[in-house]
C-alpha positions as CSV (number, residue, x, y, z in Angstrom):
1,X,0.0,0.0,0.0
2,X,1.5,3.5,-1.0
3,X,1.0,5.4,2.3
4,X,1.6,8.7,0.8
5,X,-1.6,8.7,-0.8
6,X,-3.7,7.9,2.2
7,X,-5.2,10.6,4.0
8,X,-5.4,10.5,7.7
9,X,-8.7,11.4,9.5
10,X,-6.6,14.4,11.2
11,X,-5.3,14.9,7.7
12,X,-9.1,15.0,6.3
13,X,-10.2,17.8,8.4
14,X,-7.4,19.7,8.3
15,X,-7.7,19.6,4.7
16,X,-11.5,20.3,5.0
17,X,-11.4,23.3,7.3
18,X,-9.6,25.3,4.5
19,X,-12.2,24.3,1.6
20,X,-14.7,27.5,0.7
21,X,-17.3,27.5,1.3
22,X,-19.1,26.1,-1.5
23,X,-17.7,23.1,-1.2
24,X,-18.4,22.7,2.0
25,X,-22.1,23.4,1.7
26,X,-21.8,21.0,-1.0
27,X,-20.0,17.9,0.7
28,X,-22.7,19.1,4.0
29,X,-25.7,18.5,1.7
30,X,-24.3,15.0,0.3
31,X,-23.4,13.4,3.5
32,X,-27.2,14.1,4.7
33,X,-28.6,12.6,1.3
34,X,-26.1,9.6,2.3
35,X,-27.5,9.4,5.7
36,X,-29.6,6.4,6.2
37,X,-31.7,8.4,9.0
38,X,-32.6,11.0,6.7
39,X,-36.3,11.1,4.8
40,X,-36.7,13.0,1.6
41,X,-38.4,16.2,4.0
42,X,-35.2,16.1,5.2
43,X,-32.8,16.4,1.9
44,X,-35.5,19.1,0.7
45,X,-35.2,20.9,4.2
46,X,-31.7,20.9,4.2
47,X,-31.0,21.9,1.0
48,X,-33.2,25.1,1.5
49,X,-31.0,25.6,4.9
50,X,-27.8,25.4,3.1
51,X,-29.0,27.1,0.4
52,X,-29.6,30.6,2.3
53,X,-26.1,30.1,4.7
54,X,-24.5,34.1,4.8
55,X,-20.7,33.1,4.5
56,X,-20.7,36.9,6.0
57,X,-22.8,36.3,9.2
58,X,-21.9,32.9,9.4
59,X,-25.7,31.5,9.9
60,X,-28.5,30.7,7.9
61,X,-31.9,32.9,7.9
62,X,-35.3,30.6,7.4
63,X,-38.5,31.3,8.9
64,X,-41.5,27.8,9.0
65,X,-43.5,30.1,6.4
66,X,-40.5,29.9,3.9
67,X,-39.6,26.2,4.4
68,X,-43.7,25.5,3.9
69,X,-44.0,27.6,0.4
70,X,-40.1,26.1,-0.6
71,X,-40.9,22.0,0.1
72,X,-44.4,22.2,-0.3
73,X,-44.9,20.2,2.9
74,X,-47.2,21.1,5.7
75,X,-45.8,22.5,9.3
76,X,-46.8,19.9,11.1
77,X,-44.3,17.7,9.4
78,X,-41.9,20.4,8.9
79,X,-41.3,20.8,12.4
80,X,-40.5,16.7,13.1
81,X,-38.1,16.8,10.1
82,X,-35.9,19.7,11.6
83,X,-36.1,18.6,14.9
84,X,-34.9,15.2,13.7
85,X,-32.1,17.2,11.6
86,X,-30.8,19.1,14.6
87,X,-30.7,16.2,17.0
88,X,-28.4,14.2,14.4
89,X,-25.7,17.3,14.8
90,X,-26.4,18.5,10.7
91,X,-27.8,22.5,12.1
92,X,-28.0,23.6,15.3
93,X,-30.4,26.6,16.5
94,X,-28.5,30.2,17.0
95,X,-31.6,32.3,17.8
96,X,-35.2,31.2,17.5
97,X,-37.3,33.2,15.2
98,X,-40.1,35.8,16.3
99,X,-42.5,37.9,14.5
100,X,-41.0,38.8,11.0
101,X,-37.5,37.8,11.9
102,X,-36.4,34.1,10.9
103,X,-34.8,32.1,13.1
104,X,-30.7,31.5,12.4
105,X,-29.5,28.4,12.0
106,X,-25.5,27.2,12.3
107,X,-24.4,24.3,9.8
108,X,-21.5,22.0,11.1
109,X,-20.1,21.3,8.3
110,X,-17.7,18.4,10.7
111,X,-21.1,16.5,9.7
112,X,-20.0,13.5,8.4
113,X,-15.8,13.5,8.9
114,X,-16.0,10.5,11.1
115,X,-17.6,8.5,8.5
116,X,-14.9,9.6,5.9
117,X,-12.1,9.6,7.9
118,X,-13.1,6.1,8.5
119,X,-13.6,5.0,4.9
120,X,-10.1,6.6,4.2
121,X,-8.3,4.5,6.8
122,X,-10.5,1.3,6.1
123,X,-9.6,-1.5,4.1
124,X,-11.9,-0.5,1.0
125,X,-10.5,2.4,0.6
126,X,-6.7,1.5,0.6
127,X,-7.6,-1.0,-1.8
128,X,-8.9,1.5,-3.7
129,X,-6.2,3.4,-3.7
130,X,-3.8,0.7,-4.7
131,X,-6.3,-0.9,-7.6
132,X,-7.6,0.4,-10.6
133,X,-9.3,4.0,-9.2
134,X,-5.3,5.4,-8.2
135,X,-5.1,5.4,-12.4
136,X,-8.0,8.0,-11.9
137,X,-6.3,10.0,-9.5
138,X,-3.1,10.2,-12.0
139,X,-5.3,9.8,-15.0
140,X,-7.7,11.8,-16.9
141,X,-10.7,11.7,-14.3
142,X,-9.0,14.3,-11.8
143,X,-11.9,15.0,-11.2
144,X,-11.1,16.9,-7.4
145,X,-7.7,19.0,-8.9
146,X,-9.8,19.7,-11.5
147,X,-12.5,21.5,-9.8
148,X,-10.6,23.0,-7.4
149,X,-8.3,24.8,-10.2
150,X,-10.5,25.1,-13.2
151,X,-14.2,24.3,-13.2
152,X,-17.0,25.5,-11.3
153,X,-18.7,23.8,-8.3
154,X,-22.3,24.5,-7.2
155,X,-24.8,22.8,-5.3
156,X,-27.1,20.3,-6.6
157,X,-30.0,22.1,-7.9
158,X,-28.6,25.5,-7.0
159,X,-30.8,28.2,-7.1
160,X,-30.5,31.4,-9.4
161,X,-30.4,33.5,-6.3
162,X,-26.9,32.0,-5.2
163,X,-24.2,33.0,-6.7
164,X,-21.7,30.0,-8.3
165,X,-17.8,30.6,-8.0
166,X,-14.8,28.7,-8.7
167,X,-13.9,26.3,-5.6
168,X,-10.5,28.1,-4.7
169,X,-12.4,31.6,-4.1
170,X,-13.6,31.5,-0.3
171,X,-16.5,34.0,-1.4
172,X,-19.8,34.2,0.2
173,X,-23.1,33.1,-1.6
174,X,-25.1,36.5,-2.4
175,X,-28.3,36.5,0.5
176,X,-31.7,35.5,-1.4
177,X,-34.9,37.3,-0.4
178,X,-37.7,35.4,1.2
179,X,-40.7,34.9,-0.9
180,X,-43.8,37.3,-0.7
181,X,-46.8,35.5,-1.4
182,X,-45.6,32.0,-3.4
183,X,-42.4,30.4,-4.2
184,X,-42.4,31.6,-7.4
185,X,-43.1,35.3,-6.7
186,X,-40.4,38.0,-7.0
187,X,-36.7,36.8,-7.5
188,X,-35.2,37.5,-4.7
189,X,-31.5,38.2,-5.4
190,X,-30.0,38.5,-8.8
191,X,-25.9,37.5,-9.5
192,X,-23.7,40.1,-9.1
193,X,-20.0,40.9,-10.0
194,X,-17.8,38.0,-7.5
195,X,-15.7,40.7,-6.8
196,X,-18.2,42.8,-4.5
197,X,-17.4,41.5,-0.9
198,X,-21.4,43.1,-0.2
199,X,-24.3,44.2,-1.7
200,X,-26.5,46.5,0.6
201,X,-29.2,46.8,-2.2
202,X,-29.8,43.1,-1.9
203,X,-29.6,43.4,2.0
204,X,-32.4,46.0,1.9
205,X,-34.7,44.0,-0.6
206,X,-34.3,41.0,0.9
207,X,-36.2,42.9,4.5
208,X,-38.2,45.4,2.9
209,X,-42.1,44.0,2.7
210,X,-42.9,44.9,-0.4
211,X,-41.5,43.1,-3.7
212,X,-42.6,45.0,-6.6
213,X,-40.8,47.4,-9.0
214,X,-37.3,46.2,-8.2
215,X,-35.2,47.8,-10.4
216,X,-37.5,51.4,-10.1
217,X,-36.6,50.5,-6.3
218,X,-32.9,49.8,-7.0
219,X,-32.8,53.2,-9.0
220,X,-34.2,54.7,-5.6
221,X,-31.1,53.6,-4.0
222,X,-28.4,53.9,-6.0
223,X,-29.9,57.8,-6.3
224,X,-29.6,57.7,-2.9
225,X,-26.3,56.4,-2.6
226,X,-26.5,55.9,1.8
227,X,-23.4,55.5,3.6
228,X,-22.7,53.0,6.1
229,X,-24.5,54.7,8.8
230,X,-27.8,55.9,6.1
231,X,-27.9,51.7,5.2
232,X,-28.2,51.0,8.8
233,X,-30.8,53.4,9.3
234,X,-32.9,52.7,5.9
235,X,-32.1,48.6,7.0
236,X,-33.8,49.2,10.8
237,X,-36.6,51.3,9.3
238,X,-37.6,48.3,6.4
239,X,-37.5,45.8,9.2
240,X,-39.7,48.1,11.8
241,X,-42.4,48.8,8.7
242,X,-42.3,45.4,8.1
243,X,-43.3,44.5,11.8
244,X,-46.0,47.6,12.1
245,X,-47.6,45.7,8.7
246,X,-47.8,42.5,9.9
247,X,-48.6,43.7,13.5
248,X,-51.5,45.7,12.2
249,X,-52.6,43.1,9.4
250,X,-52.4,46.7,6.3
251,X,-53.7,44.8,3.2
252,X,-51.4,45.0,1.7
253,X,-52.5,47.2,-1.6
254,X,-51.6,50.0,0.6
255,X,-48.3,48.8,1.9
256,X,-45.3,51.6,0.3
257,X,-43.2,50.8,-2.7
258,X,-39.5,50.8,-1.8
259,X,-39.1,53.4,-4.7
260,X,-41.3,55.6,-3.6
261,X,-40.7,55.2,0.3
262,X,-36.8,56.0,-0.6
263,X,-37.7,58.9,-2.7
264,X,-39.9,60.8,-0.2
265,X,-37.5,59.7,2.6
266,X,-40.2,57.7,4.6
267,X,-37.7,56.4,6.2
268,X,-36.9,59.2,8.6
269,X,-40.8,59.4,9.5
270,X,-42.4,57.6,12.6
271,X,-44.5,54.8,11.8
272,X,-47.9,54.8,9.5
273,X,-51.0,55.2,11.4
274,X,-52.8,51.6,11.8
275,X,-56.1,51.7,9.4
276,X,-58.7,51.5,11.4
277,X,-61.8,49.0,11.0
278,X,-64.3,51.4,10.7
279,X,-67.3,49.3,12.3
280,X,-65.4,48.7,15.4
281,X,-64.1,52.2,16.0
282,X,-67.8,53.2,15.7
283,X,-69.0,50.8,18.4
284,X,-65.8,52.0,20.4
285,X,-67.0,55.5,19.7
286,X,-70.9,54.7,21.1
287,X,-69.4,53.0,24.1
288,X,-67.5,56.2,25.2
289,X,-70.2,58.7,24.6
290,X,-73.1,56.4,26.3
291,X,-76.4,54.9,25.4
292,X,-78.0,58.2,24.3
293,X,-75.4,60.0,22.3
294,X,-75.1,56.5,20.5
295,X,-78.2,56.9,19.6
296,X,-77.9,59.9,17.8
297,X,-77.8,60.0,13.9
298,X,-74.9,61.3,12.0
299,X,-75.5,64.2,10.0
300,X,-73.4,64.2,6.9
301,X,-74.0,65.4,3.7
302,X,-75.3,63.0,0.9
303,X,-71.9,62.9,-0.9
304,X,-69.9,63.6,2.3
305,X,-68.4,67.3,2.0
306,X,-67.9,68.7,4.8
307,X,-70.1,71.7,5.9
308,X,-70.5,75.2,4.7
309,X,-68.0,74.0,1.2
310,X,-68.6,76.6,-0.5
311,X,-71.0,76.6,-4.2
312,X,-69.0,77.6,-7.2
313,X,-66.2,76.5,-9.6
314,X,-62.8,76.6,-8.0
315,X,-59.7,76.1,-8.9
316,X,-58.1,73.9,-5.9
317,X,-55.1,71.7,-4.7
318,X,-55.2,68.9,-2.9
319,X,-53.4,69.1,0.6
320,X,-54.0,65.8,2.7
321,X,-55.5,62.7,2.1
322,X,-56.8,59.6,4.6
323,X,-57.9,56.1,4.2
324,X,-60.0,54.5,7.0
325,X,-61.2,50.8,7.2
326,X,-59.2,48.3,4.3
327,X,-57.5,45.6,5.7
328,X,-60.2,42.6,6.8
329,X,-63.3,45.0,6.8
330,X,-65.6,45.2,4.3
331,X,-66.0,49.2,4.2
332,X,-63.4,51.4,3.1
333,X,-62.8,55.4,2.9
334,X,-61.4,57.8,1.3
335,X,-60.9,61.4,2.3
336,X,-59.4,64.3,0.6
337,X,-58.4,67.7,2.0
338,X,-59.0,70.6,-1.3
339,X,-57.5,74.2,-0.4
340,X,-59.3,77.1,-2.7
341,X,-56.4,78.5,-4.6
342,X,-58.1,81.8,-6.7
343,X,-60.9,83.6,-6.1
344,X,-63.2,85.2,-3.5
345,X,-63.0,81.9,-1.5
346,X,-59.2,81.6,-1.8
347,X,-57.4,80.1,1.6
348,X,-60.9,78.2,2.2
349,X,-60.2,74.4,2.7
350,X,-62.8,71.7,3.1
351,X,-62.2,68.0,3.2
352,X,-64.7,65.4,0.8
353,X,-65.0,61.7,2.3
354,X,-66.8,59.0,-0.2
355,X,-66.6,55.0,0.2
356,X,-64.3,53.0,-2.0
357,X,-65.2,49.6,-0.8
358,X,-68.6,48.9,0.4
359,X,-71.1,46.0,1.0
360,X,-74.0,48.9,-0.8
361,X,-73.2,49.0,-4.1
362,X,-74.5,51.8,-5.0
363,X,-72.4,53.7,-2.6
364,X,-69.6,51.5,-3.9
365,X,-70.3,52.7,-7.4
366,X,-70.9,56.1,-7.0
367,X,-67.5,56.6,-4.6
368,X,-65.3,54.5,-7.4
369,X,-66.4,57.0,-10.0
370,X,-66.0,60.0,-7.9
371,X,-62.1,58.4,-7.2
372,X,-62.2,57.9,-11.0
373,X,-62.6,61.7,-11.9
374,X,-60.3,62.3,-8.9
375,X,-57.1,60.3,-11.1
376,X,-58.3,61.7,-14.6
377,X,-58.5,65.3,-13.1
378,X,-55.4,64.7,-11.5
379,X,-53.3,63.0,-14.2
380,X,-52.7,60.5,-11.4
381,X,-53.9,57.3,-13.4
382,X,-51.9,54.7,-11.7
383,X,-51.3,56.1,-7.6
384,X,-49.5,53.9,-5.5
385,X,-50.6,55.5,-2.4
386,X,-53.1,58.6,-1.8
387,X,-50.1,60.8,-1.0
388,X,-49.2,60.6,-4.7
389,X,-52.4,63.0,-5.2
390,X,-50.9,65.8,-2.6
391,X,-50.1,69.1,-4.4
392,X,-52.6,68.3,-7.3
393,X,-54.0,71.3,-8.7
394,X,-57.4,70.2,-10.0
395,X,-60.9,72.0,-10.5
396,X,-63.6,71.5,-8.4
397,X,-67.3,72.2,-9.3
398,X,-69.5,72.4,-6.0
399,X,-73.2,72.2,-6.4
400,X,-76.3,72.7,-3.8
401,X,-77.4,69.9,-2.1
402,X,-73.8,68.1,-1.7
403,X,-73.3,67.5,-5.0
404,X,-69.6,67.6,-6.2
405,X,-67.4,67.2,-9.6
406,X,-63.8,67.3,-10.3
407,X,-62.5,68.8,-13.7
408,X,-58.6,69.4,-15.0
409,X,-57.4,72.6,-14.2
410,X,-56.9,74.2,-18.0
């Protein structure tokens, strides 16, 4: 037997603790498919673990909801197959996961050494050596020198959101996004140039709740262009707006666009106000004031200005909007604040509320086309929030009994 060509257990993982990284997410994943306690839950679990390992932070970031949407398993089987994982030494739990945060798992990627450290030093494998596969080693299947000097290495099935490097560059895979509403929503992180050590776009998309209009959004940033201390701030800002969404349960057609929440610098602002169910915050309401002023009906005006707007044609802007109810009530309003810019009324403000969701669907009708004039008046045809409307100069035709048009300012 030639013992210069066997390795040494002590040999093996000293060999192994200077492999990138890559490789040893790759060699991690293969002795847990070769494990004869692992299921198929498990090989699809741990690939997904592996598969989202920061080199940079040294853990892996997966949340239940992720693994669920990415096996297409159910928790309740999800949660056996990690615990069964964890207890056989493959992951190990860093910190548990709360609210929006994942949990962070550590991968030891020792998994495995004893069993080939003990093939190396066993009988098979020195007659390996010393048969017909030490041709390979010398021959033209070099397959190991190969990849570790010329071709690429990836995991099997690697996804598009990791990046693939040569073997001999210790670089770290680029952080993928979690999903928004399926698997196959958004792409969560696209392949960037290996010589970037970081990406703070990528860090900010991957936390931010909304996944729409990426590269409008990464335009946004790179416009910005926030230093170290502007990324933390932006990065703590996404995560807290994340948490105040999921916290107050914001459908999520009015949750911000990144774009638009980095142009208007949202980020420096305190927290949205929590839409409020309107049919609860009226019985709150007639609770506070008492059996007989509950009793009262409220006197509003047919299309819902509010009182004393003056009659007459006026040329106005719009200067505040709000939206109440949304989220998992059935009734939704909208409310615009109008300022009077010309005229005898000029200065005057008054505020018009009309439903845009509603279980009457006449009310439902007549508010959509009111908000319909609104955009065409506006030249706001596509808003991504009712802010996008502030500033608006517009025309406003007021009429007796309530009634109310909006025209474009010529």
């Amino acid at each position: 037997m030639n013992k210069n060509k066997v390795l040494s257990g002590a040999d093996a993982i000293a060999t192994t603790a200077t492999e990138p990284v890559l490789l040893k997410q790759y060699k991690l994943l293969g002795a847990v498919i070769d494990a004869p306690w692992a299921t198929r839950l498990d090989h699809k679990i741990t690939r997904h673990v592996i598969e989202r390992y920061y080199a940079r932070f040294a853990n892996s970031r997966v949340s239940l909801r992720y693994l669920e949407q990415a096996t297409g398993a159910e928790r309740n089987k999800i949660i056996p197959s990690l615990r069964r994982i964890i207890e056989n030494g493959v992951i190990r739990i860093v910190r548990q996961g709360i609210g929006t945060r994942p949990t962070e798992y550590d991968l030891n990627f020792e998994f495995g050494k004893k069993l080939v450290s003990g093939a190396l030093e066993g009988t098979s494998t020195s007659g390996a050596l010393q048969g017909t596969s030490s041709g390979a080693r010398e021959g033209t299947s070099t397959a190991a020198s190969g990849a570790l000097e010329g071709t690429q290495t990836y995991l099997r099935n690697m996804p598009t959101g990791m990046l693939t490097v040569g073997m001999n560059e210790d670089a770290p895979a680029v952080p993928a996004a979690p999903p928004v509403s399926d698997v196959n929503a958004d792409t969560a992180a696209s392949v960037v140039d290996p010589g970037d050590k970081s990406n703070p776009f990528e860090e900010l998309w991957a936390v931010f709740p909304r996944k729409h209009h990426r590269a409008k959004a990464k335009a946004a940033y790179k416009a910005l262009s926030p230093d170290v201390a502007l990324h933390a701030q932006v990065m703590a800002s996404a995560i807290a707006l994340a948490a105040h969404y999921e916290k107050t349960a914001t459908d999520k057609k009015w949750w911000k666009h990144m774009h638009t929440w980095l142009t208007e610098e949202r980020y420096l602002e305190d927290l949205p106000e929590p839409y409020e169910n309107p049919k609860e915050a009226a019985i709150a309401r007639a609770r506070e004031n008492g059996p007989r002023k509950a009793k009262r009906p409220k006197e509003t005006g047919k299309s819902g200005l509010s009182s004393r707007t003056p009659i007459g044609r006026h040329a106005v802007k719009i200067i505040g909007s709000e939206v109440t109810g949304g989220g998992f009530s059935e009734e939704a309003e909208l409310q615009f604040h109008f300022r009077i810019e010309s005229g005898d009324c000029e200065g005057t403000e008054f505020s018009h509320a009309f439903k845009f969701v509603s279980r009457d669907e006449t009310a439902q009708f007549e508010g959509q086309s009111i908000y319909a004039q609104l955009r065409s008046a506006t030249g706001v045809l596509e808003p991504n929030d009712t802010s996008d409307f502030h500033d608006r100069p517009l025309r406003a035709v007021v009429g007796p009994m309530g009634r109310i048009s909006y025209e474009t300012l010529l």
